[in-house]
C-alpha angles and dihedrals in degrees: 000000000000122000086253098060090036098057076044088064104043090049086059095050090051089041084065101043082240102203101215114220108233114192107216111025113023142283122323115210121215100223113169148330110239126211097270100060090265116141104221108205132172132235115179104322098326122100108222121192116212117179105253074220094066086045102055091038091062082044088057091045097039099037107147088346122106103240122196130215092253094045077059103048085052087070090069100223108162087220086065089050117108083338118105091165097068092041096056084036085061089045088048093056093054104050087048079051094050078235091116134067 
């Protein structure tokens, strides 16, 4: 998948105000992609910004493959550190995208 077709298809996931399932706390909402390539996305009643970058570069990795939080914390991406919430929101993202097993 290149970056293009993939923006394509976030854009369609926050066009549709596309309510994310997450398994232990709740629903994540995909609100809106900001100018600098960020996803905002809202837990609760907090707005979280996550790089659309980090994103599609887990997509590239994990492509087809089942990936793990921790798998995800070993990339070493300040945004997964100390921060679940961005991990199973990536997780999140790829099974929306039938880029997860």
């Amino acid at each position: 998948m290149t970056k293009d077709i993939f923006l394509k298809e976030i854009k369609k996931l926050v066009g549709q105000k596309k309510v994310l399932e997450n398994p232990r706390k709740g629903d994540s909402i995909l609100v809106k992609i900001t100018k600098n390539d960020h996803i905002c996305y809202r837990r609760g009643n907090s707005d979280i910004y996550l790089s659309i970058d980090v994103i599609f570069d887990v997509c590239k990795k994990y492509k087809g493959k089942r990936c793990t939080t921790k798998d995800l914390r070993d990339l070493k991406y300040k945004v997964f550190e100390n921060k679940p919430c961005n991990i199973t929101f990536t997780i999140m993202i790829l099974k929306e995208l039938d880029l997860w097993e």
